[in-house]
C-alpha positions in Angstrom: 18.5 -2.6 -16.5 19.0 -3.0 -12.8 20.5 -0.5 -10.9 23.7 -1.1 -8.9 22.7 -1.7 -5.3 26.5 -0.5 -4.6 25.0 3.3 -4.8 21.6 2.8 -2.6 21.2 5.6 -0.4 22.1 4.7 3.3 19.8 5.4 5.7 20.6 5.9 9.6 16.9 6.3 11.1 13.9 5.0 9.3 10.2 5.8 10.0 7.1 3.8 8.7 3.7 4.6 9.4 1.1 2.6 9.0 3.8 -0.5 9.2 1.1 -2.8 11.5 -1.1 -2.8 8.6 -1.3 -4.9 5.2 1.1 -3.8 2.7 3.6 -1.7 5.7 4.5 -4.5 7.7 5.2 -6.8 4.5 7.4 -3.8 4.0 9.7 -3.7 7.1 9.6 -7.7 7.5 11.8 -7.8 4.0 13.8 -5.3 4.6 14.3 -4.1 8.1 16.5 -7.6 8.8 18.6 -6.6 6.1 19.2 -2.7 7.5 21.8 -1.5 10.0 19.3 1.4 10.0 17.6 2.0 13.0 13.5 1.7 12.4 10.8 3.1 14.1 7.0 1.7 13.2 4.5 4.5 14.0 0.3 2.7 14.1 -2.3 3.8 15.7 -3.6 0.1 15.6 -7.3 0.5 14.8 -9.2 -2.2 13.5 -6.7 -3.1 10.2 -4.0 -2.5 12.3 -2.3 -6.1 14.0 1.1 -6.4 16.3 1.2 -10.1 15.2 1.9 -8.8 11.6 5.2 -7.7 12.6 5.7 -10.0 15.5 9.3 -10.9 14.0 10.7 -7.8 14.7 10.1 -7.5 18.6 13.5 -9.4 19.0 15.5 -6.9 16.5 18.1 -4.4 18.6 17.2 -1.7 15.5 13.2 -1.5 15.5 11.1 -0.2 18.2 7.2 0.4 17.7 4.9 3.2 18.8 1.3 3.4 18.9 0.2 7.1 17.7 -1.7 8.9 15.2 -0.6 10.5 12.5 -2.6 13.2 13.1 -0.7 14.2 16.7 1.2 16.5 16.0 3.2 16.8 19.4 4.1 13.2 18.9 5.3 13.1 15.6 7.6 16.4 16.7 8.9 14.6 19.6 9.5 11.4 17.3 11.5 13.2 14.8 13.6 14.9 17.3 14.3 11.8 19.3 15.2 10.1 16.2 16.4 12.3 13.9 14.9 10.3 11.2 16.3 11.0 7.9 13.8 8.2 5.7 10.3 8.6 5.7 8.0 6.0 4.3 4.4 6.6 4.6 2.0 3.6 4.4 -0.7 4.7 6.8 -4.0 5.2 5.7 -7.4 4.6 5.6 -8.0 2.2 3.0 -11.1 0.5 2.6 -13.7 1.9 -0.3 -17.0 0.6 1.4 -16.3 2.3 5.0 -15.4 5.5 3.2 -19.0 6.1 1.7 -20.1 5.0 5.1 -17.7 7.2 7.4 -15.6 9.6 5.1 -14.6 11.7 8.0 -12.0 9.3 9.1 -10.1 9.0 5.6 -9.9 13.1 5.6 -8.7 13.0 8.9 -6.1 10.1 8.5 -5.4 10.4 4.4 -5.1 14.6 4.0 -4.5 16.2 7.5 -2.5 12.7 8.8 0.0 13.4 5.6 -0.1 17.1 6.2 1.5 16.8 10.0 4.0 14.2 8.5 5.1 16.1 5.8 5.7 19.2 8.1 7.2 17.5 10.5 9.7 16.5 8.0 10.0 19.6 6.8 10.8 21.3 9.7 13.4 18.7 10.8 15.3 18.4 7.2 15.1 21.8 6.4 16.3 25.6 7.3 13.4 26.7 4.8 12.5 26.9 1.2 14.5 24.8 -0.9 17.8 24.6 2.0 18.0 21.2 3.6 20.6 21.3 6.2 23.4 19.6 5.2 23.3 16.6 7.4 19.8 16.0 6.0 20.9 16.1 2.3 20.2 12.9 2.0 16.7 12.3 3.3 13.7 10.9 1.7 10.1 10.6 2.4 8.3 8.4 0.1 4.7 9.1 0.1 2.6 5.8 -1.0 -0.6 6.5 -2.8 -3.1 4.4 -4.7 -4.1 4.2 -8.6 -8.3 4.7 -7.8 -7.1 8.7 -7.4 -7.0 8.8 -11.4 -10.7 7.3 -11.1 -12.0 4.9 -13.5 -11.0 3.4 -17.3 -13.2 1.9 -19.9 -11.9 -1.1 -21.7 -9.1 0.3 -23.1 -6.4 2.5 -21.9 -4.1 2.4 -18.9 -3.4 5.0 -15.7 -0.2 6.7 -16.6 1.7 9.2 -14.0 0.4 12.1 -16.1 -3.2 11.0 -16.3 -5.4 13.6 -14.6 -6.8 12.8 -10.9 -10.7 12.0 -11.1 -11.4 10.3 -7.5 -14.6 8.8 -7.4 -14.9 7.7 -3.6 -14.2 9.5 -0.7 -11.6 7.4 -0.1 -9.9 8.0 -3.5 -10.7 12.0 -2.7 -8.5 11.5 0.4 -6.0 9.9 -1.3 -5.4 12.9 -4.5 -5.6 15.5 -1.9 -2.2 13.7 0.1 -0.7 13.2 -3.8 -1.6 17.1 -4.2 0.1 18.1 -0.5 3.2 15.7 -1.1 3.7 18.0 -4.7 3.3 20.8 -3.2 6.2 20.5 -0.4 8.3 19.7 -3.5 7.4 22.3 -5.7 7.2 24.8 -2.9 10.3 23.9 -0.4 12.4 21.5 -2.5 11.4 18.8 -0.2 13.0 15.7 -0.8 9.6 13.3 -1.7 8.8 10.9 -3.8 5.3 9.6 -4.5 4.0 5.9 -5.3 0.6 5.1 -7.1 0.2 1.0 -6.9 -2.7 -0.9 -8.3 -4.5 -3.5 -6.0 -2.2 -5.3 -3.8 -2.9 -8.9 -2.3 -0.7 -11.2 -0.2 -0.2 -12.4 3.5 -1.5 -10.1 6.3 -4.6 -8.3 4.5 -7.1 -7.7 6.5 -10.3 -9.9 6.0 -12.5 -6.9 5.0 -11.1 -6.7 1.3 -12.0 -8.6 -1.5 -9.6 -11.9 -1.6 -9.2 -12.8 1.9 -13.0 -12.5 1.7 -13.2 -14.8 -1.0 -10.9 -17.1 1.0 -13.2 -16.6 4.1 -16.3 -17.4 2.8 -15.3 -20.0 0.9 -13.5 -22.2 3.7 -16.7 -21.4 5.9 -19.1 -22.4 3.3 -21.1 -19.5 2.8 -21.9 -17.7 -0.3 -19.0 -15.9 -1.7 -20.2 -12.1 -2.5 -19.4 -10.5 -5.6 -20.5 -7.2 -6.7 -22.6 -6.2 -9.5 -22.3 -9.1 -12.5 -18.5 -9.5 -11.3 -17.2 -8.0 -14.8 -15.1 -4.8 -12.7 -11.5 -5.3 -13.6 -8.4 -3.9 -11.3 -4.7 -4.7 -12.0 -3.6 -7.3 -9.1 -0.1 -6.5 -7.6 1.0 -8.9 -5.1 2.5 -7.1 -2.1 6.1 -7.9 -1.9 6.6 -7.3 -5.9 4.3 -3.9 -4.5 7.5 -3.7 -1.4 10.3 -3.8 -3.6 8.9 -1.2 -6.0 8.3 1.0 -3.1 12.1 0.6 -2.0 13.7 0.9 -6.1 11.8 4.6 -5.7 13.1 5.1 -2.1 16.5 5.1 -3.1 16.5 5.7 -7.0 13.5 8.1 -7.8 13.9 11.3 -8.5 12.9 14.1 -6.3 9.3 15.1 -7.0 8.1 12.5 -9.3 5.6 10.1 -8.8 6.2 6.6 -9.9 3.6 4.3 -11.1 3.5 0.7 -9.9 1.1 -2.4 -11.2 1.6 -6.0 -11.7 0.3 -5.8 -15.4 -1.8 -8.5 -14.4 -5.3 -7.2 -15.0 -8.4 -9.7 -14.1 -12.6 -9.3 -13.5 -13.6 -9.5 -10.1 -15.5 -13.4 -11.1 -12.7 -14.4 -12.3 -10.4 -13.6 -9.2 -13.2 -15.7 -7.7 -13.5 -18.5 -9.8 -9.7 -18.6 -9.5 -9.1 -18.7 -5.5 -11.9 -21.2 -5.8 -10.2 -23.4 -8.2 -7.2 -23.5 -6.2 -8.7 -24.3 -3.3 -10.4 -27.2 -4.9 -6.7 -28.6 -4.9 -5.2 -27.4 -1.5 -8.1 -28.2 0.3 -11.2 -30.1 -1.5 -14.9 -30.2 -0.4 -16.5 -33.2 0.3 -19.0 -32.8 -2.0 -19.5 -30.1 -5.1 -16.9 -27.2 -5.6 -15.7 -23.7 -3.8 -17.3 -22.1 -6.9 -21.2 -23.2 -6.4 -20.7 -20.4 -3.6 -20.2 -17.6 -5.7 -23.7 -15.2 -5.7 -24.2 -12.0 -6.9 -25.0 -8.9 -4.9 -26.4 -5.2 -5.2 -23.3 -3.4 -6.3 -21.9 -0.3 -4.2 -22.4 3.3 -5.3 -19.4 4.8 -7.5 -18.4 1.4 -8.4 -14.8 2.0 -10.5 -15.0 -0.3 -13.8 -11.4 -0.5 -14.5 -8.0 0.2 -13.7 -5.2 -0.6 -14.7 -1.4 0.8 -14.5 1.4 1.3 -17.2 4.4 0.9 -14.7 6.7 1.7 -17.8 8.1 4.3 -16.1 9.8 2.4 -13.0 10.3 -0.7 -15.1 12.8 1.9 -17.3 13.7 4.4 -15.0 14.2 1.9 -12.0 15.0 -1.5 -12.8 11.9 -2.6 -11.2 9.5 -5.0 -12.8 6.6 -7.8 -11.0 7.9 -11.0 -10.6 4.8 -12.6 -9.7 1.8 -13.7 -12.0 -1.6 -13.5 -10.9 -1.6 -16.9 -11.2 1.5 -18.0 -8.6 1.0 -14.8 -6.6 -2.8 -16.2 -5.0 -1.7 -19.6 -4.9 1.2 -18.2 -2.6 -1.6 -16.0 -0.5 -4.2 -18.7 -0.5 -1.4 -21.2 1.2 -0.9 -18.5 3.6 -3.9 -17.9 4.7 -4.8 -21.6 4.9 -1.8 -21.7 7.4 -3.2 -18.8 9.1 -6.5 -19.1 9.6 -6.9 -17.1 12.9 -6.0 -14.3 10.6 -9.3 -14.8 8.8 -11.3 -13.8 11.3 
């Protein structure tokens, strides 16, 4: 059942982090138009970072951006106390699984100690001390969004539930549990208002070109071989972002203190097919001249700690929350593939 949107929490100052990036700045493009709240997007703009992606909000009297790091601690103290942000939503992260086998010092830094300095800044803000927000903060939130691949990997059967133990297989993944484990513990500890989000893979406009469908896309239009690891038979539950957005906000302003809230698109396909798909579809929006998008598709070496499967059982926030996908696999890429053919530079 849906909730009543008559009782959502009202929020008076709003921080996102990591809102320049993929999945953040699909966030505050829905719903910072429709807030009186004032907003204030915190990126440090590295490389999957991009102004353009929230380029409609330069002319908004509520949002303001800042370039910082999570991990400055003077600047997120100033921020807060400038502010007085009472809504926390916490998107930025390090993200991609290759680059974390290949650097993992950055996801520490950004993932665990980045999510430490926010939560305590928070804290310290929101509350006198252990378990006594001040009344005027009795209302806030901080909604800590995480990822699925910290429960590790599934076999064929079986699905990632909120009490399924952590098993990260990447550094990346590691990064990721140890911010779910910090986020607990300032509840447990303080009775610090957070909640947490675990989301399965998310696609859409404004992914950066590294992951694996605006890849696919890439390579395709350019008409080079489309990579796909191993023998293409890995399996992940697609989400597509917005459906990803408005779970995020059900949890924002119905989830309960402390819990974490599982969110997937039940739509579970194999990396080949994912290919064979986008490829199909472009075969119709924008056809070769001769042979197909799919002749492209070539196997390569697969990467080390490869995750089989994983796949979410969102029953929770479908129950608790009101909140279910409304996309398909199936209408979600055509929706992303139309975007990106209309923005090519964003390929690049």
């Amino acid at each position: 059942m849906e909730k009543d949107n008559s009782t959502t929490r009202k929020a008076a100052s709003i921080l996102v982090t990591g809102a320049a990036g993929f999945i953040g700045s699909n966030y505050v493009n829905h719903y910072a138009p429709l807030s009186d709240a004032h907003w204030v997007i915190l990126d440090k703009l590295t490389y999957a970072g991009r102004l353009e992606n929230i380029s409609d909000l330069e002319s908004m009297p509520n949002a303001s951006f800042v370039q910082g790091d999570i991990c400055d601690r003077n600047l997120l103290k100033r921020l807060f106390e400038q502010h007085q942000f009472d809504t926390v939503v916490h998107f930025a992260a390090e993200s991609h699984v290759d680059n974390s086998i290949t650097g993992p010092r950055a996801f520490v830094e950004t993932n665990l100690l980045g999510s430490f300095e926010l939560l305590h800044a928070a804290y310290e803000l929101w509350m006198e001390g252990p378990n006594a927000l001040k009344n005027h903060f009795s209302h806030a939130r901080f909604l800590h969004v995480s990822t699925d691949e910290v429960y590790g990997t599934l076999g064929e059967t079986g699905l990632f539930r909120e009490d399924t133990p952590y098993a990260p297989n990447s550094p990346y993944s590691a990064s990721k549990a140890g911010s779910d484990m910090l986020a607990r513990s300032y509840f447990h500890t303080y009775g610090f208002p957070v909640v947490t989000t675990n989301c399965s893979n998310n696609y859409g406009p404004n992914q950066h070109s590294e992951k694996l469908i605006p890849t696919i896309i890439r390579k395709a239009i350019s008409g080079e071989d489309i990579p796909i690891y191993g023998d293409g038979q890995n399996i992940r539950d697609w989400l597509y972002v917005l459906d990803h957005c408005k779970g995020i906000q059900k949890a924002l302003d119905y989830g309960a203190l402390g819990e974490t809230y599982n969110i997937g698109g039940r739509n579970e396909r194999n990396n080949l097919y994912i290919a064979e798909r986008i490829c199909a579809a472009l075969d119709d929006l924008r056809p070769k001249k001769q042979g197909h998008y799919k002749d492209q598709i070539t196997f390569v070496k697969d990467r080390p700690g490869h995750d089989f499967r994983y796949a979410i059982d969102a029953t929770k926030i479908e129950q608790d929350l009101g909140w279910k996908a409304e996309e398909t696999f199936e209408t979600g890429i055509v929706k992303t593939i139309q975007w990106y053919l209309a923005h090519s530079e964003r390929m690049s």
